[in-house]
ZAMARGU-4260 file (C-alpha; in steps of 0.2 Angstrom, whole numbers, plus 5000, padded with zeros to 4 digits):
<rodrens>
0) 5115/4986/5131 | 5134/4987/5133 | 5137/5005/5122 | 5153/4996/5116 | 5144/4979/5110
5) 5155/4977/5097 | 5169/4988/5095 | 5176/4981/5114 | 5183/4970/5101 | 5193/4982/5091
10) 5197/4992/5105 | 5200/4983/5124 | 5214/4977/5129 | 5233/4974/5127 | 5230/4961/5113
15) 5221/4976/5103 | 5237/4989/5103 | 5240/4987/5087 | 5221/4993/5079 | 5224/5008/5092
20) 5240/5012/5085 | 5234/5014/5069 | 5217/5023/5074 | 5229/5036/5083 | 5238/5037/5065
25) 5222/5048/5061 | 5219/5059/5075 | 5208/5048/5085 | 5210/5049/5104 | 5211/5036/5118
30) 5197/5045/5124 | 5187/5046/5108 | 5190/5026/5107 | 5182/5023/5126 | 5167/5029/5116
35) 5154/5017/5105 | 5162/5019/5086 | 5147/5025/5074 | 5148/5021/5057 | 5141/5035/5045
40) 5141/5026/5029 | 5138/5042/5015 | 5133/5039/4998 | 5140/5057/4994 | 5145/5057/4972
45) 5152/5069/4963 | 5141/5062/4947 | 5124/5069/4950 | 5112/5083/4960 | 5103/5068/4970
50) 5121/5067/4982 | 5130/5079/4979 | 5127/5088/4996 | 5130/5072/5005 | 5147/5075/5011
55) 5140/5093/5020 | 5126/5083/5031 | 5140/5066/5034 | 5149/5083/5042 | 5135/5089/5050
60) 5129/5069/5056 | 5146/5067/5065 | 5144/5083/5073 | 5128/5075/5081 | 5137/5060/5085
65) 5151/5067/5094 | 5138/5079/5103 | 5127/5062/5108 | 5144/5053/5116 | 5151/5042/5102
70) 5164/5041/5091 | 5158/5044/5069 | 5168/5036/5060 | 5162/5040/5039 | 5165/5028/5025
75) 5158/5030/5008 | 5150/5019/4996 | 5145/5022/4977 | 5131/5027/4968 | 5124/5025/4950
80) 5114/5041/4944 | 5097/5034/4937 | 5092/5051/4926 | 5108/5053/4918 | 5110/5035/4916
85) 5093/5034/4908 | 5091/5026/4890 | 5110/5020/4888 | 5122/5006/4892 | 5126/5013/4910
90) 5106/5011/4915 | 5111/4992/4918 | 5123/4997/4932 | 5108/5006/4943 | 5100/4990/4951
95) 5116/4979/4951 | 5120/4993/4961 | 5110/4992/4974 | 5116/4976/4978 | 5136/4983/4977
100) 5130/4999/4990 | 5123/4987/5002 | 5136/4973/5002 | 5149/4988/5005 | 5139/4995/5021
105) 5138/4979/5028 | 5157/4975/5024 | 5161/4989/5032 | 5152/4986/5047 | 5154/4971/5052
110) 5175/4972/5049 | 5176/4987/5058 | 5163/4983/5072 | 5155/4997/5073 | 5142/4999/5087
115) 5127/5007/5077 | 5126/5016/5061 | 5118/5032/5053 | 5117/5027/5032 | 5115/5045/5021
120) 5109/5042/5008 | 5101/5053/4991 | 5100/5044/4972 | 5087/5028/4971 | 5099/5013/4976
125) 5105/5020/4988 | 5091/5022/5001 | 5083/5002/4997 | 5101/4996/4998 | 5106/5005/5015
130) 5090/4997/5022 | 5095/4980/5016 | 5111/4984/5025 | 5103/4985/5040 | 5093/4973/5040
135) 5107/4962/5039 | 5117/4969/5052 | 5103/4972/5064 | 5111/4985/5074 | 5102/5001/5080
140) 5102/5012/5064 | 5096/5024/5054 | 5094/5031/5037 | 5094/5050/5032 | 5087/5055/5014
145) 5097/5069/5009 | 5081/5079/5003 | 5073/5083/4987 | 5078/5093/4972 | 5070/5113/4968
150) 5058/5113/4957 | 5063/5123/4941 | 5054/5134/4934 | 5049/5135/4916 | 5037/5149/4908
155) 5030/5153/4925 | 5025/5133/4930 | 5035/5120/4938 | 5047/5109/4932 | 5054/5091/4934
160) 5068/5079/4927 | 5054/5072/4921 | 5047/5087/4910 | 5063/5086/4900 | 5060/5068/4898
165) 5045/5071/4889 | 5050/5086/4879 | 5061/5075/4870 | 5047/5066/4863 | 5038/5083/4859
170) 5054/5089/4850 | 5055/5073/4840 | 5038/5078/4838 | 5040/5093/4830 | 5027/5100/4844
175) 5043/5111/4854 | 5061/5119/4844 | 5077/5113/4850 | 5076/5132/4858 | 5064/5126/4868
180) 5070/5109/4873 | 5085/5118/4877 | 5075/5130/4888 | 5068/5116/4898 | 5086/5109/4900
185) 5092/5121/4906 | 5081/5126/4923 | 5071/5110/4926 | 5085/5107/4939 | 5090/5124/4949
190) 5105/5113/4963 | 5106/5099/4973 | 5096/5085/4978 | 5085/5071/4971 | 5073/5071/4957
195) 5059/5082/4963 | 5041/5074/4959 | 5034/5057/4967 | 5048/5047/4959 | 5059/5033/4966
200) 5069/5042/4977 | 5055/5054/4986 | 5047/5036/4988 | 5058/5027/4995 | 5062/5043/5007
205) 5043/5042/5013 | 5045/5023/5014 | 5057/5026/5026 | 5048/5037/5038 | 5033/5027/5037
210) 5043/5010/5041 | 5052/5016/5053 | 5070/5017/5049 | 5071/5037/5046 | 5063/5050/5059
215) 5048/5057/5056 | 5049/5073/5045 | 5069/5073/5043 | 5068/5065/5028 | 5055/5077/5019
220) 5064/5094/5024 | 5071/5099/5006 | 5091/5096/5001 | 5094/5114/5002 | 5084/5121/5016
225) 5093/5130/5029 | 5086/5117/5041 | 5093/5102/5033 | 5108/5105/5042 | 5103/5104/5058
230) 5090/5088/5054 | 5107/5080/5050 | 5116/5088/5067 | 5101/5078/5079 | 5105/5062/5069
235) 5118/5059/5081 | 5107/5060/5096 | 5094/5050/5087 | 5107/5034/5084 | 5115/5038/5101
240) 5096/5036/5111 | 5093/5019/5097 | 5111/5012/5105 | 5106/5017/5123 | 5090/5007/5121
245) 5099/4991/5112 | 5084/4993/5100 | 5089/4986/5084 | 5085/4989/5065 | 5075/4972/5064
250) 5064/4976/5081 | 5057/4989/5070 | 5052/4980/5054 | 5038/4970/5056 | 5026/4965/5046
255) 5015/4979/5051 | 5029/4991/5047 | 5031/4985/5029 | 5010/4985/5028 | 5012/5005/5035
260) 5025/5008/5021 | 5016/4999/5006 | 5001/5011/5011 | 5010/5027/5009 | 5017/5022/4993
265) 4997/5018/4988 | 4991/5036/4997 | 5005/5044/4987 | 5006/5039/4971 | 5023/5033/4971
270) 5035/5024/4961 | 5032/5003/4957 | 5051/5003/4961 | 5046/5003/4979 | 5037/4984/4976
275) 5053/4979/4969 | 5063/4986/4986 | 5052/4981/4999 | 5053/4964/4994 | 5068/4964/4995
280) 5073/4972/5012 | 5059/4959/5017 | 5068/4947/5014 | 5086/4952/5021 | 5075/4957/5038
285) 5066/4937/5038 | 5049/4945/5036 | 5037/4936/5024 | 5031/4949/5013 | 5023/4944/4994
290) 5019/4955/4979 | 5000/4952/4981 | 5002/4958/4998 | 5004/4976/4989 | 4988/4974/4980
295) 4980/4970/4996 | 4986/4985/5006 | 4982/4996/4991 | 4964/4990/4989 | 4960/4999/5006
300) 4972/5014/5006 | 4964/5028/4998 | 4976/5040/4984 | 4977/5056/4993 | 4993/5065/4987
305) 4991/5077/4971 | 5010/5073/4965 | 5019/5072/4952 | 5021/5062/4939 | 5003/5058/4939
310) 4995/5075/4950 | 5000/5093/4949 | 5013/5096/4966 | 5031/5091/4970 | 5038/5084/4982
315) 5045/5102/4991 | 5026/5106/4991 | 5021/5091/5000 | 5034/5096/5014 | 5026/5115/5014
320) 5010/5107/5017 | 5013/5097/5032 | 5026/5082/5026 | 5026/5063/5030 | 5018/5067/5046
325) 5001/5074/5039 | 5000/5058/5027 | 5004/5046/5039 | 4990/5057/5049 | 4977/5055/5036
330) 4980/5035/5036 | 4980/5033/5056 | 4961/5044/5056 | 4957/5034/5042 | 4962/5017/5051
335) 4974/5013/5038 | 4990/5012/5048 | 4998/4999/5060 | 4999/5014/5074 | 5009/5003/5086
340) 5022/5001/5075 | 5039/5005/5082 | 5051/5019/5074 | 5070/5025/5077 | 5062/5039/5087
345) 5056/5027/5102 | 5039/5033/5098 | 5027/5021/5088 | 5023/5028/5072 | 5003/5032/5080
350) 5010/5044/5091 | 5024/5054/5078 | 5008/5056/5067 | 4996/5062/5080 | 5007/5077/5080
355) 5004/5081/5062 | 5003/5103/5060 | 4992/5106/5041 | 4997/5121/5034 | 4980/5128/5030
360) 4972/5128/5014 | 4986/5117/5009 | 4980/5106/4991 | 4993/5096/4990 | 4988/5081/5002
365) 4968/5078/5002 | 4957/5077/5014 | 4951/5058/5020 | 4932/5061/5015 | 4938/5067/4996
370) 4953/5057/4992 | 4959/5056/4973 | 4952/5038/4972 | 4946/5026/4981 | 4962/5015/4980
375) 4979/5017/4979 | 4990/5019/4966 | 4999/5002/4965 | 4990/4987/4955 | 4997/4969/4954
380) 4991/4961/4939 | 4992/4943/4932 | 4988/4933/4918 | 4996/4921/4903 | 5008/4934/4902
385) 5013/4936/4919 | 5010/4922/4928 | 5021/4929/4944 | 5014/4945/4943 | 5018/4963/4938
390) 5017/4981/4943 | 5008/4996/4936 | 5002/5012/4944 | 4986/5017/4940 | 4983/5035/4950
395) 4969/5040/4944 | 4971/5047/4927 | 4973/5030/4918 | 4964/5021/4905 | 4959/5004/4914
400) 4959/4994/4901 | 4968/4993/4884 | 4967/4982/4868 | 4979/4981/4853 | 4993/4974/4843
405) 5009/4968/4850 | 5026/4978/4845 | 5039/4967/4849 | 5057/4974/4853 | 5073/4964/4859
410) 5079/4981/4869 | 5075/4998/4875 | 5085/5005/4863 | 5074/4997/4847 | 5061/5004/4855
415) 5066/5020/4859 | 5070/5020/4841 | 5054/5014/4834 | 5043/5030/4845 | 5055/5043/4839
420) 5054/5039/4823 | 5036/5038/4824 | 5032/5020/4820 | 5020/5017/4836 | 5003/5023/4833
425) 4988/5024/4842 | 4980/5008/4849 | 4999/4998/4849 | 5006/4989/4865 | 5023/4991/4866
430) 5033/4975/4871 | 5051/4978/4878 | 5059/4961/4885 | 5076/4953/4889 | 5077/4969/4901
435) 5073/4961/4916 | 5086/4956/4930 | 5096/4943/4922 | 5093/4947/4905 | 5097/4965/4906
440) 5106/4960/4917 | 5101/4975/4928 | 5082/4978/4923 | 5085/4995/4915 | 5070/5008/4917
445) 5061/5013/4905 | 5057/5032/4908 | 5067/5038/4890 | 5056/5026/4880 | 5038/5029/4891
450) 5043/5048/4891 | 5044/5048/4873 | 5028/5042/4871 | 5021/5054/4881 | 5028/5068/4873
455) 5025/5062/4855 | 5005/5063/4863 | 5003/5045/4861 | 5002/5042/4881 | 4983/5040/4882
460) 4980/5028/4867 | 4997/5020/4868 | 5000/5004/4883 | 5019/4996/4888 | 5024/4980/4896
465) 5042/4975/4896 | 5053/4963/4910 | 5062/4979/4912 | 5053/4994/4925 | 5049/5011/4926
470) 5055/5026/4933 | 5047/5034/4946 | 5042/5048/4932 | 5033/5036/4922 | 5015/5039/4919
475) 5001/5033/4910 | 4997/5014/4904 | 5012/5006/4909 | 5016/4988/4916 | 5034/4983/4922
480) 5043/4969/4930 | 5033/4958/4919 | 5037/4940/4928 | 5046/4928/4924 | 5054/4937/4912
485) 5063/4933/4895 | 5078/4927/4898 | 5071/4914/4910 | 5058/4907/4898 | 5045/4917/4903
490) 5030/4919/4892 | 5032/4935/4886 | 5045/4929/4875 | 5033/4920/4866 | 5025/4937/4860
495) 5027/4939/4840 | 5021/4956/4833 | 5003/4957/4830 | 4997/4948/4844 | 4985/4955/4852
500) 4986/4959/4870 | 4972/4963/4882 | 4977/4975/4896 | 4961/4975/4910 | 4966/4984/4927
505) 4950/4981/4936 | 4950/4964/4932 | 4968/4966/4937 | 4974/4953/4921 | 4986/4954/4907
510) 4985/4942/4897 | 4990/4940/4876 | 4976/4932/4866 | 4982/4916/4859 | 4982/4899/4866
515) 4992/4890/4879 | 4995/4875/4866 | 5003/4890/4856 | 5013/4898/4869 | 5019/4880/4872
520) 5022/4877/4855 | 5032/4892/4855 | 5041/4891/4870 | 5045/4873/4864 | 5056/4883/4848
525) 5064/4895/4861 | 5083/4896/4868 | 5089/4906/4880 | 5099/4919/4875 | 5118/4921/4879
530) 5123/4932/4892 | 5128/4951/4887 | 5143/4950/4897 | 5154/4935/4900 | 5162/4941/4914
535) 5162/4955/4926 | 5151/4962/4939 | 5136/4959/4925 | 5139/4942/4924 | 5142/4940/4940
540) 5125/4949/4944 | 5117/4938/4930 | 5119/4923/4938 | 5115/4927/4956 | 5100/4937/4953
545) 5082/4933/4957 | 5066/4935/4950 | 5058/4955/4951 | 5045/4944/4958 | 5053/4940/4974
550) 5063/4958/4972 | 5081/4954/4962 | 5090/4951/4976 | 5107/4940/4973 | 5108/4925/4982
555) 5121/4909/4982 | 5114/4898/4968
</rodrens>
């Protein structure tokens, strides 16, 4: 491949004078523009931990680059903090966002015809959205996960973002004082870097090594180790060797990649967010990929990490006891990977995780013959309520099935309201609708409300379904991106309270127990609601947006 394949065209020749005068304007050299131009889209925000750090590795990335024999070039993007956004107004803005980060890459590469690209990337959207990027440009790339959050360290035992979550609940509770909820506050997050268990972000970071797009074990190494640094340094020689080989992003994923990075979200435990996200970088990379397809993959992956939310570890531990490399081990000895499956390394994903060191007696990833379950942890059920589908994640300390009266809400906030003021009781199913993609708009999670009921000790006898999804750090008998939802006439609008709704993971149904004739009838009374916003980037997300069942992307109508 021509090193220049694209920038020639900003660059050559008398006709292009003028774009080299302006490039010179800010330092850069003839010589620097004989060289490929390498985009390095950062996702660096001043608003949260998760990418705070961002604008040290884009510095470090360019070093690389410029070390490699190209030219960086860094533009920036934005970001929408999930945990601080949790539970209010400014939640809608987190998926839509998604969509914003990777129209914005892929604006910026494609004007500025930049050769190859290394995306860094931290907070939930961002990773999902700089893969959809990608895959749209098809250009050698990469994506570098700026690492995980500390643990903090409460009373001698680790912490999360998640821990305060449910302290909320055991505060309104009256089980913990507002001394203690202040205590928990205060260290469950010690610096920099994304929310620290098994959640959406550490995910969609192992998604990324196991598909392909990141290099095996960069992504694990923590957002304040020392080595961090120099994991973002050999980027550059990393996109530089991709260039050289004119491999580009969609040579990498296949079918068999996205099989290989549904399975580590089964082994790990991780967030139902990733179902959402990989159908939809599916699509932007034209490979036919289905929400049953998780079910399958998750059926023969065994659950082998003990992480957070569900397990005992974070995701720092995980690194210490071998990384994405022992886990992708695990599954190649266990004949549950696609070992020929290509990465940005050059070397097929077989041959990274051959090279797998255990640190000895680690606990933290289990061995093959004594996995946490059978099965992973993502289910796909269906039924009268759902007849596209939904996502739970059952990882091994779940009740399987659930029956009990509906309690209807019209928003998160009504329910949030209704569990702190302890008006759910034992045996309810919580019903939160008109928070799926369009009705939201923006499919808000539901960790404030799920945490809640966790902490109010109502997580083993209490179930939830809503049209909206969950965070990463949700846990216990939850079902999200209930489809279609709501606002499209789906039928869990035709849910009154005191319906009774018969949860049966096993059978792998959810279904509410009255008749079709009077989900009809119902349905027949109903009338779609008017938009929340009339104008704006809601609305104009509103009307583009797709089904959770075939990911939320936006598309032309």
């Amino acid at each position: 491949m021509d090193l220049k394949h694209r920038s020639r065209l900003i660059t050559d020749g008398r006709d292009r004078a003028p774009s080299r005068a302006m490039f010179k304007a800010i330092g850069f050299t003839g010589e620097d523009l004989a060289k490929p131009l390498i985009g390095v889209a950062n996702t660096w925000i001043e608003t949260m931990p998760c990418n705070f750090h961002l604008r040290r590795l884009g510095t470090k990335v360019k070093e690389g680059i410029r070390a490699a024999g190209g030219t960086p070039m860094e533009f920036n993007t934005i970001a929408i903090s999930d945990g601080e956004t949790m539970g209010t107004e400014g939640m809608r803005a987190s998926l839509v966002s998604r969509e914003v980060i990777a129209d914005s890459i892929e604006l910026v590469c494609r004007g500025q015809l930049f050769d190859a690209v290394v995306c860094v990337v931290g907070c939930d959207k961002t990773i999902p959205a700089a893969a959809m990027a990608l895959a749209r440009l098809d250009l050698p790339g990469i994506v570098l996960y700026g690492g995980t959050i500390a643990a903090g360290n409460y009373r001698g035992k680790d912490v999360t973002i998640q821990d305060v979550f449910e302290a909320v609940g055991a505060n309104a509770a009256g089980k913990i004082t507002d001394a203690d909820l202040l205590e928990i506050e205060n260290v469950a997050c010690p610096g920099a870097g994304a929310c620290g268990g098994q959640y959406t972000a550490n995910t969609m970071s192992t998604v990324m090594e196991m598909i392909g797009l990141s290099p095996m074990g960069f992504n694990s190494v923590p957002a304040m180790d020392p080595h961090k640094d120099e994991i973002a340094f050999r980027c550059g020689e990393v996109v530089m060797n991709l260039l050289k080989r004119g491999t580009k992003v969609r040579d990498i994923l296949t079918r068999q990649a996205f099989e290989n990075a549904i399975a580590s979200v089964a082994a790990s435990g991780g967030s139902t967010n990733s179902v959402l996200h990989l159908l939809a970088i599916a699509r932007e990379a034209g490979v036919a990929l289905e929400i049953d397809d998780f079910q399958k993959v998750s059926e023969r992956t065994p659950l082998l990490c003990d992480l957070k939310p569900s397990g005992k570890y974070v995701a720092a531990d995980m690194h210490r006891a071998g990384g994405i490399r022992l886990l992708a081990n695990r599954l190649l000895r266990g004949k549950k990977l696609h070992e020929n499956a290509m990465t940005v390394s050059g070397k097929t994903i077989g041959e990274e995780a051959a090279t797998a060191v255990e640190t000895p007696d680690q606990e933290v990833i289990a061995p093959l013959d004594k996995p946490l379950k059978a099965t992973g942890g993502l289910v796909i059920l269906r039924g009268n309520l759902a007849p596209e589908g939904c996502v739970a994640k059952i990882s091994g300390h779940e009740r399987l099935s659930h029956r009990g009266p509906a309690r209807v809400f019209e928003s998160e906030e009504d329910a949030m309201a209704a569990v702190t003021s302890k008006r759910i009781k034992a045996g309810d199913v919580v019903v939160i609708r008109y928070e799926g993609p369009k009705g939201g708009p923006g499919m808000r999670e539901m960790l404030s409300v799920t945490g809640a009921i966790v902490g109010e000790g109502l997580g083993g006898s209490v179930a939830l379904l809503t049209d909206g999804r969950f965070s990463g750090a949700t846990h216990g008998l939850m079902m999200g991106h209930v489809s279609p939802e709501a606002a499209l006439g789906g039928p869990i609008a035709a849910v009154c309270d005191g319906d009774v709704i018969h949860v049966d993971v096993t059978g792998r149904v959810l279904q509410v127990e009255i008749a079709d004739a009077e989900i009809q009838r119902r349905m027949s009374e109903w009338k779609p609601p008017k938009p929340r916003y009339a104008t704006g980037v809601f609305a104009k997300y509103g009307a583009l947006v797709s089904s959770a069942s075939e990911g939320a992307i936006t598309r032309p109508k």
